[in-house]
GUBALO-865896 format. One record per residue (C-alpha): x, y, z. Coordinates in steps of 0.1 Angstrom, whole numbers, plus 5000, padded with zeros to 4 digits. Layout:
BEGIN
<rec><X>X</X><Y>Y</Y><Z>Z</Z></rec>
...
This chain:
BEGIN
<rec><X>4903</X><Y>4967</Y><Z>4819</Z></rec>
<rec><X>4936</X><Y>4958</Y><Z>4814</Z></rec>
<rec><X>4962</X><Y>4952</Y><Z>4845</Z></rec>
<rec><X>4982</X><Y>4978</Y><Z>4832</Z></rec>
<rec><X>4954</X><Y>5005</Y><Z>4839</Z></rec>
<rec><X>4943</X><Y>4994</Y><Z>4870</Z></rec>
<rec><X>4943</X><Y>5017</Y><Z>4900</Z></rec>
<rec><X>4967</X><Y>4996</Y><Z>4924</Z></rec>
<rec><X>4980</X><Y>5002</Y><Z>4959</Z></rec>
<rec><X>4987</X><Y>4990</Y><Z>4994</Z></rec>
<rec><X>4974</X><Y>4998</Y><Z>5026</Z></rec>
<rec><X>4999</X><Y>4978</Y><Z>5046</Z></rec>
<rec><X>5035</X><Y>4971</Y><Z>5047</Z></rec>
<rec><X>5064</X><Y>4962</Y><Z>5068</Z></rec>
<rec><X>5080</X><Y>4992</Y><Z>5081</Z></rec>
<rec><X>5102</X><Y>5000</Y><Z>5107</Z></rec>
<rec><X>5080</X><Y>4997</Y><Z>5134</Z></rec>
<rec><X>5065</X><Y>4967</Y><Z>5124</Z></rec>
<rec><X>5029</X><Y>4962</Y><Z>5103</Z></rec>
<rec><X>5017</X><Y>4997</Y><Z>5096</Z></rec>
<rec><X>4976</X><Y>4998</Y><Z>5086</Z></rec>
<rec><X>4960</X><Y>5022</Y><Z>5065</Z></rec>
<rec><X>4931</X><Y>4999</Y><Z>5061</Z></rec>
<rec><X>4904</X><Y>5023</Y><Z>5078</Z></rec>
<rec><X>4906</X><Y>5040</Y><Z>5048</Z></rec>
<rec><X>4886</X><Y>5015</Y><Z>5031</Z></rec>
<rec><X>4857</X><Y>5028</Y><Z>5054</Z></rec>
<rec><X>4835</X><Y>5054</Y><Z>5041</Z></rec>
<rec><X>4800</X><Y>5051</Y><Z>5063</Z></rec>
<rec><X>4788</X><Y>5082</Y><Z>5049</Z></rec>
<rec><X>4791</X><Y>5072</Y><Z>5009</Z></rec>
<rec><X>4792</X><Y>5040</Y><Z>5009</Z></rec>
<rec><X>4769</X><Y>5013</Y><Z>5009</Z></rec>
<rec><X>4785</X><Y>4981</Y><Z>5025</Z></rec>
<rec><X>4819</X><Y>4973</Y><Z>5035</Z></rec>
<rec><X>4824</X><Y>4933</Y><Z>5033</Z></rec>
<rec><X>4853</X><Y>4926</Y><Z>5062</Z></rec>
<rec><X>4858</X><Y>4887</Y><Z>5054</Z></rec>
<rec><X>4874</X><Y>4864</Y><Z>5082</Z></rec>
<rec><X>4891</X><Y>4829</Y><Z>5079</Z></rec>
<rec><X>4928</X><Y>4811</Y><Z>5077</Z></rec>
<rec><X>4954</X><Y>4812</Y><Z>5049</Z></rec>
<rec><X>4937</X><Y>4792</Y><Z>5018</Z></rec>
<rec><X>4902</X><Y>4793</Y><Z>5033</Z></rec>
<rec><X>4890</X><Y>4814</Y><Z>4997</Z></rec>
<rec><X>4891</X><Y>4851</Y><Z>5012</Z></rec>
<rec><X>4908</X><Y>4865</Y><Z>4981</Z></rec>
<rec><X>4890</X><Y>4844</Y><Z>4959</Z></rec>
<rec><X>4853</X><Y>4855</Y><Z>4969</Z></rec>
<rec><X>4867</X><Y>4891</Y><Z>4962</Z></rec>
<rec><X>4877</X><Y>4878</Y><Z>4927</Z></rec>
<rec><X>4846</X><Y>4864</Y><Z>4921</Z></rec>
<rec><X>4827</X><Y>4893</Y><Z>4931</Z></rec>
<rec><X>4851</X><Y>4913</Y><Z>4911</Z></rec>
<rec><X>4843</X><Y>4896</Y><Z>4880</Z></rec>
<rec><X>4806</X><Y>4910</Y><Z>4882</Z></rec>
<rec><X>4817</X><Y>4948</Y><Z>4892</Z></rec>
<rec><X>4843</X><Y>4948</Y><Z>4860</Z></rec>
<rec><X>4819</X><Y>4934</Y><Z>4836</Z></rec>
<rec><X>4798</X><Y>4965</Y><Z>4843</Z></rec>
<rec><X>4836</X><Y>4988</Y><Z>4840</Z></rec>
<rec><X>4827</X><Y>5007</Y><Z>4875</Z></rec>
<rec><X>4852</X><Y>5029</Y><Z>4889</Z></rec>
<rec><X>4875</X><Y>5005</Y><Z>4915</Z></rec>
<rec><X>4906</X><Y>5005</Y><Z>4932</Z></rec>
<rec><X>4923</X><Y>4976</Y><Z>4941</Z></rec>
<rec><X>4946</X><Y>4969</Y><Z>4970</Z></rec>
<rec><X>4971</X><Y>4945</Y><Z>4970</Z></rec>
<rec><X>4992</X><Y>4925</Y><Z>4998</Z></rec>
<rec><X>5025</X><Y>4938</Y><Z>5004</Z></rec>
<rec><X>5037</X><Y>4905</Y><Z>5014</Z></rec>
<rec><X>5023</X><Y>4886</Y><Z>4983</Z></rec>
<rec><X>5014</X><Y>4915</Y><Z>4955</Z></rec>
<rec><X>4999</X><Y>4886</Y><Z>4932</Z></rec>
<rec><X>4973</X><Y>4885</Y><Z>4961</Z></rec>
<rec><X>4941</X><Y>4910</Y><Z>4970</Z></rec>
<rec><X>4937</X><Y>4919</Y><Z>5004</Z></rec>
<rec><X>4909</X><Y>4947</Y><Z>4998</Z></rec>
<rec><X>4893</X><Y>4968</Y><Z>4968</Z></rec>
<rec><X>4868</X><Y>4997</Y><Z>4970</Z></rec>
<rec><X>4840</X><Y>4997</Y><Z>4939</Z></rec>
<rec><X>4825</X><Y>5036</Y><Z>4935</Z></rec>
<rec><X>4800</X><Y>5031</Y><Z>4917</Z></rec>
<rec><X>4781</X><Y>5004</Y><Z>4934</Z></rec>
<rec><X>4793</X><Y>5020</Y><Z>4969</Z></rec>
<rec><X>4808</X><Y>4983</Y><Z>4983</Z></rec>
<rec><X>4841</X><Y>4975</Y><Z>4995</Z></rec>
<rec><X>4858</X><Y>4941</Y><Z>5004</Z></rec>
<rec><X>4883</X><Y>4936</Y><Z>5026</Z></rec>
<rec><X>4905</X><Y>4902</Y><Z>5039</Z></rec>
<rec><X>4901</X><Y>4916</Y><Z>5075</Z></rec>
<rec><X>4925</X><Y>4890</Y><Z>5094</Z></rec>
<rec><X>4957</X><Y>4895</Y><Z>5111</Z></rec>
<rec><X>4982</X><Y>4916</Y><Z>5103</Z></rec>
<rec><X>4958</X><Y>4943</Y><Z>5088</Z></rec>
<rec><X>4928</X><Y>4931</Y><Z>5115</Z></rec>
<rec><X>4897</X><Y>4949</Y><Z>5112</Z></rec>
<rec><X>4861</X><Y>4945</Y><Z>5129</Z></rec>
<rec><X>4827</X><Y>4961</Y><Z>5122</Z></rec>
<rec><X>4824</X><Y>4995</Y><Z>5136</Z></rec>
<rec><X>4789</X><Y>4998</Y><Z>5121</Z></rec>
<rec><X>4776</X><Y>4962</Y><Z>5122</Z></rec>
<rec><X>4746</X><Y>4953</Y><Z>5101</Z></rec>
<rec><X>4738</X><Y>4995</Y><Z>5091</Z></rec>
<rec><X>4777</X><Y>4996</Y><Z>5070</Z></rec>
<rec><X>4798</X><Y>4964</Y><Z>5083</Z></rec>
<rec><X>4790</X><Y>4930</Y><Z>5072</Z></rec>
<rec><X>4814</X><Y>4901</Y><Z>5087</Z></rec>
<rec><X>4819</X><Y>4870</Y><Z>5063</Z></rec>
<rec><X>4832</X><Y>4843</Y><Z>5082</Z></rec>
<rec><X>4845</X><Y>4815</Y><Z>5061</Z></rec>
<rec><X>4852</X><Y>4796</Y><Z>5087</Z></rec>
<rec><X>4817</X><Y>4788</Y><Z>5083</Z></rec>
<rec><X>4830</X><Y>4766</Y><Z>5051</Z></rec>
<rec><X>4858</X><Y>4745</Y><Z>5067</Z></rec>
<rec><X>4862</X><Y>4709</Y><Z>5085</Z></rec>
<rec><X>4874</X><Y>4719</Y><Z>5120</Z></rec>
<rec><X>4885</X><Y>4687</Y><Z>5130</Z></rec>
<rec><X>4907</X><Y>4679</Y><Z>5096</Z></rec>
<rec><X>4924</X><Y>4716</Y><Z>5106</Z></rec>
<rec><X>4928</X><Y>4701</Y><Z>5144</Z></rec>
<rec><X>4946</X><Y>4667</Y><Z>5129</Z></rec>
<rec><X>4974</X><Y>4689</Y><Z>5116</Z></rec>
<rec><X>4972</X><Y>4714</Y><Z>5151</Z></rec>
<rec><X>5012</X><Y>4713</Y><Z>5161</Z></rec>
<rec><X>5021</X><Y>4714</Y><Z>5123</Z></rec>
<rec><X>4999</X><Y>4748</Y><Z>5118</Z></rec>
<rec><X>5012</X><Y>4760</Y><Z>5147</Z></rec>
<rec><X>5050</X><Y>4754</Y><Z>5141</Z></rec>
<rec><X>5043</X><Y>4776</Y><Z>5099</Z></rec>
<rec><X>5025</X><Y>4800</Y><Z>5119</Z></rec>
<rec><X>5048</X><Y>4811</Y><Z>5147</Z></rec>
<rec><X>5076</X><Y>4802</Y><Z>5121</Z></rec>
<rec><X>5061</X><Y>4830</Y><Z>5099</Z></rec>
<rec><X>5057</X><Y>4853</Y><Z>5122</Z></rec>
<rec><X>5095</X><Y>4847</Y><Z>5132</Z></rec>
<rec><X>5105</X><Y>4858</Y><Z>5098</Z></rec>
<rec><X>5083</X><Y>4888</Y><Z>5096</Z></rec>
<rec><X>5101</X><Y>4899</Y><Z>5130</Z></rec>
<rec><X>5135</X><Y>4890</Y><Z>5114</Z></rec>
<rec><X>5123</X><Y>4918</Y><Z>5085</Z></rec>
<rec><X>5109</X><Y>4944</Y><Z>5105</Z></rec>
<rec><X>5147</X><Y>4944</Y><Z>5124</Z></rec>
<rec><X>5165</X><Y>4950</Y><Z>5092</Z></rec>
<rec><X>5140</X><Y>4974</Y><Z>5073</Z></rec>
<rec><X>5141</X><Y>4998</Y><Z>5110</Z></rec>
<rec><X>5178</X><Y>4993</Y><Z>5106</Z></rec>
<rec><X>5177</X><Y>5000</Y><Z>5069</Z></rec>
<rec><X>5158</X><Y>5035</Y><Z>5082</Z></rec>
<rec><X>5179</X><Y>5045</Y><Z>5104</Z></rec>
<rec><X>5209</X><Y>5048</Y><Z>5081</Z></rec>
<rec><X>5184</X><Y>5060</Y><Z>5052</Z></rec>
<rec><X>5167</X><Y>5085</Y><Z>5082</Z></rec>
<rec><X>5204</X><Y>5096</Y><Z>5088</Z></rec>
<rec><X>5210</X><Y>5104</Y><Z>5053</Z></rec>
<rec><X>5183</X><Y>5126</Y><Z>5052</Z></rec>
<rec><X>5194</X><Y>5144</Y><Z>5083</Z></rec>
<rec><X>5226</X><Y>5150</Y><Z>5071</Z></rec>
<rec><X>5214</X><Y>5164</Y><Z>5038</Z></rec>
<rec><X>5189</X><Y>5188</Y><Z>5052</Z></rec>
<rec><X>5209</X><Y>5217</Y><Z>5061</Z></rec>
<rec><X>5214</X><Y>5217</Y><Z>5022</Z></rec>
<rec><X>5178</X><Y>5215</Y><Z>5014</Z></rec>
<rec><X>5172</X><Y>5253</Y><Z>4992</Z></rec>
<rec><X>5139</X><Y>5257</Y><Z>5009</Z></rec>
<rec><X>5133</X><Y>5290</Y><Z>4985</Z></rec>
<rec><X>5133</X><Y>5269</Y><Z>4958</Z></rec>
<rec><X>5116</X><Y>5244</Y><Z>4971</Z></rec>
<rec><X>5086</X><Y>5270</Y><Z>4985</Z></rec>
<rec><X>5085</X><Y>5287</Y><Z>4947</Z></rec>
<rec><X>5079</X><Y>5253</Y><Z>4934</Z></rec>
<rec><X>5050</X><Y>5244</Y><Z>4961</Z></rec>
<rec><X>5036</X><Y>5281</Y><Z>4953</Z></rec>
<rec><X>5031</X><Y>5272</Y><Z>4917</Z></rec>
<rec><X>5019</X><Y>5240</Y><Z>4916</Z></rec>
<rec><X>4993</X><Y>5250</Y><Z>4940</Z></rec>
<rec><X>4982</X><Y>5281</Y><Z>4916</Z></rec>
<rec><X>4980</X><Y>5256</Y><Z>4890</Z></rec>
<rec><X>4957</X><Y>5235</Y><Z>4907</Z></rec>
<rec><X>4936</X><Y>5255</Y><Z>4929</Z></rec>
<rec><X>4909</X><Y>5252</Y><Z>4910</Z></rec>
<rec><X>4906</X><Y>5218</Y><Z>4909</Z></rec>
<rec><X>4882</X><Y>5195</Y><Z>4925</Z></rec>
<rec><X>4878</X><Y>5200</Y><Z>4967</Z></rec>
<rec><X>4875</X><Y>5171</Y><Z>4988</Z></rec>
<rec><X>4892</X><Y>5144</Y><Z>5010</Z></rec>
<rec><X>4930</X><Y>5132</Y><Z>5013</Z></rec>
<rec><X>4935</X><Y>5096</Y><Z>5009</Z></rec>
<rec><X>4962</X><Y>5078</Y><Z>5026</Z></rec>
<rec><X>4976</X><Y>5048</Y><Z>5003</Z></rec>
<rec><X>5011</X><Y>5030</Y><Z>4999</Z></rec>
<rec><X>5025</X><Y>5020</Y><Z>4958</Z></rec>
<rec><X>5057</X><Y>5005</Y><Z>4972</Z></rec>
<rec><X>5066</X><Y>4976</Y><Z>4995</Z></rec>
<rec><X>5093</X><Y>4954</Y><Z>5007</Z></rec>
<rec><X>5080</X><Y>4923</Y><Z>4997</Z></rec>
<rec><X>5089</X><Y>4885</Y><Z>4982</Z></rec>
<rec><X>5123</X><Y>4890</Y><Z>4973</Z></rec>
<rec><X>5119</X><Y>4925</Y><Z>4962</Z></rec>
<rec><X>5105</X><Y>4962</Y><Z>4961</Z></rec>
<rec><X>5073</X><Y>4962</Y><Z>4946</Z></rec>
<rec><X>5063</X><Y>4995</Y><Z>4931</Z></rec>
<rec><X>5030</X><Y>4999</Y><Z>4914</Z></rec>
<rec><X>5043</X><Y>5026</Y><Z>4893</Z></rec>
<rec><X>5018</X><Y>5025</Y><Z>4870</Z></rec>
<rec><X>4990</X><Y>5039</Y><Z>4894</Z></rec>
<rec><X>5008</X><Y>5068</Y><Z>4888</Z></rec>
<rec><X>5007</X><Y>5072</Y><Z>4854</Z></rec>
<rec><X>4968</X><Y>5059</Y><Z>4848</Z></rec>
<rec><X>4960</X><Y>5094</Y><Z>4874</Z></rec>
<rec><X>4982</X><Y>5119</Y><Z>4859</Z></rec>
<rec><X>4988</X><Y>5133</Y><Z>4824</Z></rec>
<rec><X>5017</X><Y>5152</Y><Z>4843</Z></rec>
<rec><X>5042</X><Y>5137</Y><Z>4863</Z></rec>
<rec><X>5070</X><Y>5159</Y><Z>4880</Z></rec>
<rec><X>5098</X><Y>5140</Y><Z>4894</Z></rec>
<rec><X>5120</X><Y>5144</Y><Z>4921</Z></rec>
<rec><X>5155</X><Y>5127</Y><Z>4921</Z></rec>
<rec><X>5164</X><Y>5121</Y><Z>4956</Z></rec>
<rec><X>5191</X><Y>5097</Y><Z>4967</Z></rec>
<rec><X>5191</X><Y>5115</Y><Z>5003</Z></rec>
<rec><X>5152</X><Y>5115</Y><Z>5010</Z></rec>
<rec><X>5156</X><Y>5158</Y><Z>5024</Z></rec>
<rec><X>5148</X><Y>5179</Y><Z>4989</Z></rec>
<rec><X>5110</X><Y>5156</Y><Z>4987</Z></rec>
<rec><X>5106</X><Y>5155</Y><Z>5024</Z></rec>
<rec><X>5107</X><Y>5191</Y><Z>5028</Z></rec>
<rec><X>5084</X><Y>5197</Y><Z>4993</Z></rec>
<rec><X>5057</X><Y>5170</Y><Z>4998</Z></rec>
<rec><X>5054</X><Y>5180</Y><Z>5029</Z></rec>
<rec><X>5050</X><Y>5213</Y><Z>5022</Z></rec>
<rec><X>5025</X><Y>5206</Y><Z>4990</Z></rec>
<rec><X>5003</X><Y>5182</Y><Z>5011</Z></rec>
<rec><X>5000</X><Y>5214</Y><Z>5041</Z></rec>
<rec><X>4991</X><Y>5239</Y><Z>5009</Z></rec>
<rec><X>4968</X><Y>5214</Y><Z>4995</Z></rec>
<rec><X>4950</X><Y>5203</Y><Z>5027</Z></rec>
<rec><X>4945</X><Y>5244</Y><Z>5035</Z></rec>
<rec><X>4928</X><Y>5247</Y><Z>5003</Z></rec>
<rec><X>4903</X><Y>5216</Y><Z>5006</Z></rec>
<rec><X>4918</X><Y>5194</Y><Z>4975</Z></rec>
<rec><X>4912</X><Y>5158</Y><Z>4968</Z></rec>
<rec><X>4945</X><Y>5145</Y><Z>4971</Z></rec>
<rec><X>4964</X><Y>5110</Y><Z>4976</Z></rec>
<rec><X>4992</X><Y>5107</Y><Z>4997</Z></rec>
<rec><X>5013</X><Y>5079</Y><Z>4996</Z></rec>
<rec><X>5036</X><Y>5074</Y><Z>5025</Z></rec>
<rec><X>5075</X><Y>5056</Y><Z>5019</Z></rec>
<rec><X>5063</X><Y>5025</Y><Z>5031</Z></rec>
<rec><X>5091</X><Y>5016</Y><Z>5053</Z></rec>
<rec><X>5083</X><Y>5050</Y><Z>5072</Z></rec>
<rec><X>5050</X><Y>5051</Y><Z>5071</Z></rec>
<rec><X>5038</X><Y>5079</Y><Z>5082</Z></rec>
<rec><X>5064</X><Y>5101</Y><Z>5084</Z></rec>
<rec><X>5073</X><Y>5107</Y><Z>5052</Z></rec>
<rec><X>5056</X><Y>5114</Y><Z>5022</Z></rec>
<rec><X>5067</X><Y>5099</Y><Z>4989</Z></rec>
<rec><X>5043</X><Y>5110</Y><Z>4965</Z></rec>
<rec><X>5012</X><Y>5130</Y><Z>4958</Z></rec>
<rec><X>4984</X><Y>5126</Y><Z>4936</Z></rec>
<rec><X>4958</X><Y>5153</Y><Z>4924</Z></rec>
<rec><X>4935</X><Y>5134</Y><Z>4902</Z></rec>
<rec><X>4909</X><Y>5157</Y><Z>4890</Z></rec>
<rec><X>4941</X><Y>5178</Y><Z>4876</Z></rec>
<rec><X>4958</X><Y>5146</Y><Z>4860</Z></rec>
<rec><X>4989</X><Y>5158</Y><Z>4881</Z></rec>
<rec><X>5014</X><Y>5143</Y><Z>4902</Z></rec>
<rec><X>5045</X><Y>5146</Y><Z>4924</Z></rec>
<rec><X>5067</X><Y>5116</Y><Z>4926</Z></rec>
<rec><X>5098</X><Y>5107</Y><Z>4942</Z></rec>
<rec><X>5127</X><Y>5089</Y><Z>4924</Z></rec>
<rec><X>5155</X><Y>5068</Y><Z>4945</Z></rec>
<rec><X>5170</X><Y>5044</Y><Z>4947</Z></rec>
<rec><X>5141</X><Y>5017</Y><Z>4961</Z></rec>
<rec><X>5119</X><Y>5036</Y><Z>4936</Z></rec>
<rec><X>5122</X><Y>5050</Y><Z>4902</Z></rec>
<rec><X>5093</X><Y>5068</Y><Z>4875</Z></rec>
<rec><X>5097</X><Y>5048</Y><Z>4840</Z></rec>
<rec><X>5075</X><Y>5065</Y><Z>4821</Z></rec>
<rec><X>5085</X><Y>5090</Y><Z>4795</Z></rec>
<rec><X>5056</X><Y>5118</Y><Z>4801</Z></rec>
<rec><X>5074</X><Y>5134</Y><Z>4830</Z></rec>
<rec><X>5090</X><Y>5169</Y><Z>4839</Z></rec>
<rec><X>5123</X><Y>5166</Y><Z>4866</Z></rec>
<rec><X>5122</X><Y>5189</Y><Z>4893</Z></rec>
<rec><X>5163</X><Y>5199</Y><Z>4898</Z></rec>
<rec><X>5183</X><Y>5226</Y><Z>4919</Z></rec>
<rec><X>5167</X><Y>5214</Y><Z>4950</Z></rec>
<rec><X>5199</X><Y>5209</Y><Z>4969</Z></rec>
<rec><X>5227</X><Y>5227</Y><Z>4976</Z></rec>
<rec><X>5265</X><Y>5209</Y><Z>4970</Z></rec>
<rec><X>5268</X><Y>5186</Y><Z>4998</Z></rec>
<rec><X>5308</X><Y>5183</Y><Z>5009</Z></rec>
<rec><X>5325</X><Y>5151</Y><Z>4996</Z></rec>
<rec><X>5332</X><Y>5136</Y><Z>5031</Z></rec>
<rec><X>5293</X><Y>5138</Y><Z>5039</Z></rec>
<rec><X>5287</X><Y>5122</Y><Z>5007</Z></rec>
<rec><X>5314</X><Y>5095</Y><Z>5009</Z></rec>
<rec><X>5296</X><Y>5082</Y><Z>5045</Z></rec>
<rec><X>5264</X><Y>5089</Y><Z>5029</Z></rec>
<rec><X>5270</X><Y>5068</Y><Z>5002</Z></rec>
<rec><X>5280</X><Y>5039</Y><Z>5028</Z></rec>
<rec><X>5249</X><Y>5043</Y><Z>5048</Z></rec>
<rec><X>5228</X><Y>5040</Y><Z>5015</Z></rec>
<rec><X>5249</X><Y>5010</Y><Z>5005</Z></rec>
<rec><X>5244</X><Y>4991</Y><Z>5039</Z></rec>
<rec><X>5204</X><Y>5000</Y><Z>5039</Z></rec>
<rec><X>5202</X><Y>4987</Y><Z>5003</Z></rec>
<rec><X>5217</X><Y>4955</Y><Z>5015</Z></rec>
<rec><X>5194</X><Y>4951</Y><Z>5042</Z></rec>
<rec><X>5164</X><Y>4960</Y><Z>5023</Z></rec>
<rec><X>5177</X><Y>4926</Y><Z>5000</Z></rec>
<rec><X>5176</X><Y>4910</Y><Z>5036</Z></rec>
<rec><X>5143</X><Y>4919</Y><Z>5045</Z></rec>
<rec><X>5126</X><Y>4909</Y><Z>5011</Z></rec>
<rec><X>5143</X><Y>4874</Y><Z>5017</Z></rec>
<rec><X>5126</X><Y>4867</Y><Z>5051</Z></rec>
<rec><X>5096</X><Y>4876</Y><Z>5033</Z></rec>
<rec><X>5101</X><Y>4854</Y><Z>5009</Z></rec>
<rec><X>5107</X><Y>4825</Y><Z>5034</Z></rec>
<rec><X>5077</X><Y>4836</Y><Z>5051</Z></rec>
<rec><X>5060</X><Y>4835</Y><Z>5019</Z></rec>
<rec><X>5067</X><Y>4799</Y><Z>5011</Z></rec>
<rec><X>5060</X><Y>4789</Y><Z>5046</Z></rec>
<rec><X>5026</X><Y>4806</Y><Z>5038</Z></rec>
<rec><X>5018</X><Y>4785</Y><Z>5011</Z></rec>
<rec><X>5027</X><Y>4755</Y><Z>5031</Z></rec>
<rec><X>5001</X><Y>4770</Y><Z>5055</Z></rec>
<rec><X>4975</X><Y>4775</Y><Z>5026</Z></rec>
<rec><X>4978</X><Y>4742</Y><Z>5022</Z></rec>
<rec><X>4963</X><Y>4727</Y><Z>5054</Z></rec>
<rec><X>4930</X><Y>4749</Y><Z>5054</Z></rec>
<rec><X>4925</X><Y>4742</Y><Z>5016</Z></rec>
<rec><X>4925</X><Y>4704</Y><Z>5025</Z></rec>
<rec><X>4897</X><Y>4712</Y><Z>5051</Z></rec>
<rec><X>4877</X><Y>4736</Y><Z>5029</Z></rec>
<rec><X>4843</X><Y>4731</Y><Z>5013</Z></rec>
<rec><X>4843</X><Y>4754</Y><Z>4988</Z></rec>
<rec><X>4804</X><Y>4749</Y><Z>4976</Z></rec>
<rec><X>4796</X><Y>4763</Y><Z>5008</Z></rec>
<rec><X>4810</X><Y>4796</Y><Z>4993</Z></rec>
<rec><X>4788</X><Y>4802</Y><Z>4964</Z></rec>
<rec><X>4755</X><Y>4806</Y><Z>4985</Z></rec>
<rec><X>4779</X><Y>4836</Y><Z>5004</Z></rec>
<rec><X>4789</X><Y>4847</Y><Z>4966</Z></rec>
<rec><X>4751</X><Y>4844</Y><Z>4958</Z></rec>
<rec><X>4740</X><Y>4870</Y><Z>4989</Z></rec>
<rec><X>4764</X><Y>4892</Y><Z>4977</Z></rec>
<rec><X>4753</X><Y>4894</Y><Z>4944</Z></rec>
<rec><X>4718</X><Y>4895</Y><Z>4956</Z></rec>
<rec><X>4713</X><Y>4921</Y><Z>4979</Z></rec>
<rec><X>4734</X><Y>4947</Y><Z>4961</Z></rec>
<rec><X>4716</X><Y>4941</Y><Z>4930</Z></rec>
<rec><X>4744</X><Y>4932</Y><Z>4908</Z></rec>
């Protein structure tokens, strides 16, 4: 499979209130057969093992979804495989997550198992200083992406009132007839933007490998697709349908940025200015807003302007954080022995028959 048609998301991101999780939605108990939750430090082959592990799954072209780190998108911090029933998941801080089913579902890796202790302890106050460092620029994000939403979340306030809801509602009523029939089951809760390393990342084309239709709503003020999403995700959770929601990522959960319906090959994306569709095979969904008065839109367009430039401000302290990462990595790479990781690949591979 090609990058281009993988199914990619997130299910973390800086956001206004900090690191917001999804990652409990990798857990499925009931359906699936094991969900790996791998622990160990920056470098100490976490990503890697799911690569390798990967490797084997793809061969056989099984149905996966991969899930990439918002604050490196190069890097994998989870993926779910269908057809074999496992998941994999880098379970360390931020996105933290512990067995809730141990040994029946949950199976910790630790690869601290596969690291010198006492080279790591040589280096103590210089790990230290990167890590407290790197979380010191992850603060200095968070502050300018929640002030980024509060001008944006003004915006949409102001806008509202001009919101025609009719419109709105007789789009939400036909869409849902058009899709009624269409395969029942759960709502997944997923991410395909982030603010990241010196940019928005978008996984845009997640989008377009799901749906054969794609209706797009321009919407520089956030109101027109608050008010539809919101009101397609009720209709469609009333009825039962498999959906995917996928949250703005700076405002996790509050709003809704776009909605997938995969068995129908349809979705409902939103285009700003932190986000835009580029594919061709798209239908615009206009007339949602009333004229908004040209002194609401002059300050409007200031507010946008200012969170745009803070936005930029927050992908740069990632960035820093970023390199300080690698600087990190570094360290527990030194200290790793990485034979001790193939008999862990080798288990793997054994006891799910692979």
């Amino acid at each position: 499979m090609s990058d281009n048609n993988k199914i990619k998301f997130l299910l973390g991101s800086n956001t206004k209130i900090g690191f917001v999780s999804l990652f409990d939605e990798l857990r499925n108990p009931l359906e699936g057969k094991r969900l790996y939750i791998i622990k160990g430090g920056p470098g100490s082959g976490k990503s890697s093992l799911m690569k390798r592990v990967l490797k084997v799954l793809e061969a056989k072209e099984h149905s996966i979804e991969y899930f990439h780190c918002a604050s490196d998108p190069g890097s994998l911090d989870a993926y779910i495989d269908y057809d074999s029933g496992i998941a994999m998941v880098d379970g360390t801080a931020p996105h933290t997550m512990d067995p809730r089913y141990p040994g029946a579902y949950d199976t910790i890796i630790n690869m601290g198992d596969c690291w010198d202790e006492s080279s790591l302890m040589a280096y103590k106050d210089e790990i230290i200083q990167l890590s407290d460092t790197i979380s010191s620029c992850h603060q200095m994000a968070t502050a300018s992406i929640a002030s980024a939403a509060d001008f944006l979340n003004n915006n949409m306030t102001m806008a509202k009132p001009y919101v025609k809801l009719n419109v709105v509602n007789d789009f939400v009523r036909k869409l849902i007839n058009d899709i009624k029939g269409t395969n029942k089951g759960k709502v997944k809760k997923r991410l395909l933007s982030a603010v990241s390393v010196g940019e928005t990342v978008f996984f845009n084309e997640t989008i377009a490998a799901y749906a054969d239709k794609i209706y797009v709503i321009p919407d520089m003020w956030g109101a027109a697709s608050k008010a539809l999403l919101s009101a397609l995700a009720h209709e469609a959770s009333l009825l039962g349908l498999e959906h995917i929601i996928c949250y703005c990522s700076i405002r996790t959960p509050h709003k809704i940025d776009h909605i997938i319906f995969p068995s129908a090959a349809i979705a409902v994306t939103t285009s700003n200015s932190f986000h835009s569709i580029k594919d061709n095979k798209h239908y615009l969904v206009t007339n949602l807003m009333e004229e908004i008065p040209d002194t609401y839109i002059d300050r409007m367009s200031l507010h946008l302007n200012i969170s745009k430039e803070l936005i930029d401000l927050a992908t740069d302290h990632i960035k820093d954080a970023k390199l300080m990462h690698d600087d990190l990595e570094a360290f527990y790479i030194k200290a790793m022995d990485f034979s001790k990781v193939d008999p862990i690949f080798n288990r793997i591979i054994s006891e799910n028959k692979l």
